[in-house]
C-alpha positions in Angstrom: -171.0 -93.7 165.4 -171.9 -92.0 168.6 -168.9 -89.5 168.4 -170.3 -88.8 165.2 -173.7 -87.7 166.1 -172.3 -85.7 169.1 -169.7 -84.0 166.9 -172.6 -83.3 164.3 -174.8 -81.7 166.9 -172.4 -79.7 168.6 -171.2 -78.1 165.0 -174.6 -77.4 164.0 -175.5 -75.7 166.8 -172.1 -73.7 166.3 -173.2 -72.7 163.0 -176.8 -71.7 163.8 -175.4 -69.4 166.6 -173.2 -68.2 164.3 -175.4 -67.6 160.9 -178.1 -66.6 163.7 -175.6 -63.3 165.0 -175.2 -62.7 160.8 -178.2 -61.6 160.6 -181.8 -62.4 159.4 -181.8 -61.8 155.6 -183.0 -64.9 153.9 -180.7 -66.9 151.3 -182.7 -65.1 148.1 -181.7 -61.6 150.2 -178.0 -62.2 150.2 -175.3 -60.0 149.5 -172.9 -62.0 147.3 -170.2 -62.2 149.9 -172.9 -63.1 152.6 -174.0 -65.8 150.2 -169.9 -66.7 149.4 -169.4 -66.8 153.5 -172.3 -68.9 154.4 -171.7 -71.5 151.8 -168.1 -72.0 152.6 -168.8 -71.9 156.8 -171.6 -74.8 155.6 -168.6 -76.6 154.1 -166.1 -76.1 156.6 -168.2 -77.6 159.1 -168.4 -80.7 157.2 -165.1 -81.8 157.4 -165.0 -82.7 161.4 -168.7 -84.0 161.0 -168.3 -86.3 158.5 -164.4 -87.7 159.6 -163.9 -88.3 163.7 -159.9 -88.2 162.9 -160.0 -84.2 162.4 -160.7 -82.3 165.7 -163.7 -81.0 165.9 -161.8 -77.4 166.6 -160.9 -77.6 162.9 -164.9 -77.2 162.4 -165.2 -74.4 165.1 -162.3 -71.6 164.6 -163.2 -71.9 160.6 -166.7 -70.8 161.3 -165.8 -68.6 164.0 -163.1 -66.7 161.6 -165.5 -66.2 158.8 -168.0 -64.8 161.1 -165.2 -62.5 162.3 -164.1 -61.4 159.0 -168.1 -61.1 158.2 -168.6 -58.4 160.8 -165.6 -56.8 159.8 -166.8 -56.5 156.1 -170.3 -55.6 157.1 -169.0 -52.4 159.4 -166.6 -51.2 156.3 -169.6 -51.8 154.1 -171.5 -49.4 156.4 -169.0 -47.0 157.1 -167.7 -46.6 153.2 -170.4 -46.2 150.7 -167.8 -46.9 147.9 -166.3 -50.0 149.4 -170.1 -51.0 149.4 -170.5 -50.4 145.9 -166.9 -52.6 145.2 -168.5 -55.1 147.1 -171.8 -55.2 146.4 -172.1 -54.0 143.1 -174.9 -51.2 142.4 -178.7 -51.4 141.3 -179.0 -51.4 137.6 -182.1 -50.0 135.6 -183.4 -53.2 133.1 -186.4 -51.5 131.9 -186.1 -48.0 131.1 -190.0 -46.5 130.4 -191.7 -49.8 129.5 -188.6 -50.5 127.0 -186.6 -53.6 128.0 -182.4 -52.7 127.6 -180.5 -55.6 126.0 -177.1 -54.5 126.9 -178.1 -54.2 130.0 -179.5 -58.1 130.1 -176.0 -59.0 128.9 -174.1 -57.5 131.4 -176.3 -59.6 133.7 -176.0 -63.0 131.7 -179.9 -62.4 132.0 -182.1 -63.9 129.0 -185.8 -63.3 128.4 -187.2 -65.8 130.2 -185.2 -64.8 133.5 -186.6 -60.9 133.0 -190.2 -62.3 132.7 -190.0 -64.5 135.0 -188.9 -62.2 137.5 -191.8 -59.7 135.9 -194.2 -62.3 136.5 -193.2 -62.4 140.3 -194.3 -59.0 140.7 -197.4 -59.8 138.7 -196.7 -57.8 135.8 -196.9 -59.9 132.8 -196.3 -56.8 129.8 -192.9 -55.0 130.5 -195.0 -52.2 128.6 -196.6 -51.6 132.1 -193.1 -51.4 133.5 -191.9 -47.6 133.9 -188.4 -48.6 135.5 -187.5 -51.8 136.5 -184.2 -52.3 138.7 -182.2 -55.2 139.3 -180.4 -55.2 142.8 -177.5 -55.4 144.0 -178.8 -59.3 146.0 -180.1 -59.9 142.5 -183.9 -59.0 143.3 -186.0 -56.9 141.2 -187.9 -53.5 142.0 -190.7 -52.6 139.9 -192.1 -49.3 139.7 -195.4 -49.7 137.4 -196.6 -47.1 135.6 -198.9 -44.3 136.8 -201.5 -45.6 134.2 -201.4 -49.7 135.1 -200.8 -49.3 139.0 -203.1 -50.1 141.4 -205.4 -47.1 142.6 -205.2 -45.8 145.7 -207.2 -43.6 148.3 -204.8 -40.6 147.9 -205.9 -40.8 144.3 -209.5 -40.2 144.8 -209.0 -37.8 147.8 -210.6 -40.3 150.2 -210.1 -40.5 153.7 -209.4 -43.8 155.1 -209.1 -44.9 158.8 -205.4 -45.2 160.0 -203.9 -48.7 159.9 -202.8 -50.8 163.0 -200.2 -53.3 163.6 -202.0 -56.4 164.2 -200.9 -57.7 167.7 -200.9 -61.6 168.8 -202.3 -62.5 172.0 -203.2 -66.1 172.1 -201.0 -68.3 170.1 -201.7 -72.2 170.2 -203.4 -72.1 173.9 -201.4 -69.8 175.2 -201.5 -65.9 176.1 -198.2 -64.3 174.7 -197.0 -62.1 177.6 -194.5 -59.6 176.0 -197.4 -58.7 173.3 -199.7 -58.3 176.0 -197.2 -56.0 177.9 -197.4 -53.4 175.0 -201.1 -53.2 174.3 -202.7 -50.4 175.5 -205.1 -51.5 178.9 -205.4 -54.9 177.1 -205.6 -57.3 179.8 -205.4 -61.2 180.1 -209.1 -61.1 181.9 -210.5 -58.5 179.2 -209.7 -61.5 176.8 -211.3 -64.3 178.3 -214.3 -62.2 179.4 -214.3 -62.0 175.3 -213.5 -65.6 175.0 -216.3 -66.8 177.4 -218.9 -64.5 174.8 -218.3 -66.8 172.0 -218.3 -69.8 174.3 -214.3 -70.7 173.8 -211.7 -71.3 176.2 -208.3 -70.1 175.6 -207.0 -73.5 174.9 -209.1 -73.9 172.1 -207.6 -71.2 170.2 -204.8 -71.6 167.6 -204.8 -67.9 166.9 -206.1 -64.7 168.4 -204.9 -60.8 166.8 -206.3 -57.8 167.8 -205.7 -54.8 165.0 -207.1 -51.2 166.4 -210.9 -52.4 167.6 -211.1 -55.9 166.0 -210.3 -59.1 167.1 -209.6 -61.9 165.0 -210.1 -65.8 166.3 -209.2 -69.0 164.5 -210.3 -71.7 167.2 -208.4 -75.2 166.2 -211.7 -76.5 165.0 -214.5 -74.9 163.4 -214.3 -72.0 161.2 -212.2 -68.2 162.4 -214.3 -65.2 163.4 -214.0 -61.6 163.6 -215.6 -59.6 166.9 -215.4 -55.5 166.7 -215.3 -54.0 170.0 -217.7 -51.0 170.7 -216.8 -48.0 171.0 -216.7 -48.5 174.9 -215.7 -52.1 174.9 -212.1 -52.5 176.3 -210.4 -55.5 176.7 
């Protein structure tokens, strides 16, 4: 039983390392031989896992050998944009100007329900809001609304809004992230518990602190978040 658990851990940290190096798309994002590799490395290590007869280098060089041929794959796929296209497939256009394409949906093995439930997911419920919608190659689908149902925005009206900043974590769970403060510009460690000790909180009792441009957001672990804006002359 012991061998077992040891063998067990030791695989899955194998295949971790290994799906980890793949990359970081996430199982709906998956190419379909991504999707065809991880499911066979999950089933591969298995075998030794499950029976302490087979050696537990039958689990290892599988996994490693799929990884292999994946980065092999993924550097053709990148070099060749029509061995891409044999492997991956291409987008497809479903909706064409608000009208939905049938032959298109059966090429897909798509029905109704799958095109308006993937609609819905985009929060468009009337495919006559749709003016193209594409099906990718992982099986996803891009919606380009029409000019008349999209949302507005400033560049419509001619307004001017305020540039938009990355929102940066300092404090997470107690303590000060280092490397996030590292590229801040002249944000320092004492700048935010000079802030801290302004609302009365100690660094420990936060559970979240961002700054985005010249706001700082807090959610304390009890009690409700707030939002400080520095002045103009206010540094942390």
């Amino acid at each position: 039983m012991l061998n077992i658990f040891v063998r067990s851990i030791i695989i899955y940290f194998f295949l971790l390392v290994a799906m980890r190096l793949m990359g970081k798309r996430q199982l709906g994002e998956l190419q379909p031989f991504e999707f065809a590799i991880t499911l066979v490395a999950s089933e591969l290590a298995c075998i030794p896992m499950s029976d302490p007869t087979i050696p537990i280098i039958y689990g290892i060089i599988p996994v490693f050998t799929l990884f292999i041929v994946h980065i092999i794959i993924t550097k053709l796929a990148s070099k060749s944009v029509r061995f891409r296209k044999v492997l991956n497939g291409k987008p497809v256009v479903i909706i064409e100007k608000g009208n939905i394409l049938p032959e298109v949906m059966k090429e897909l093995n798509m029905d109704t329900d799958d095109l308006m439930e993937a609609l819905r997911g985009k929060d468009i419920f009337n495919p006559a809001d749709v003016e193209y919608a594409i099906i990718e190659t992982n099986g996803s689908m891009t919606v380009l609304p029409k000019s008349s149902t999209r949302p507005l925005c400033p560049d419509d009206v001619d307004l001017t809004v305020e540039r938009a900043y990355m929102p940066v974590t300092l404090i997470l769970e107690g303590n000060f992230l280092g490397n996030n403060l590292a590229v801040t510009d002249g944000v320092t460690k004492q700048g935010i518990m000079r802030l801290l000790d302004k609302i009365n909180m100690d660094s420990k009792d936060v559970l979240l602190l961002l700054l985005q441009g010249s706001e700082v957001f807090v959610q304390p672990y009890k009690g409700d978040s707030l939002t400080v804006t520095l002045d103009s002359e206010e540094s942390l």
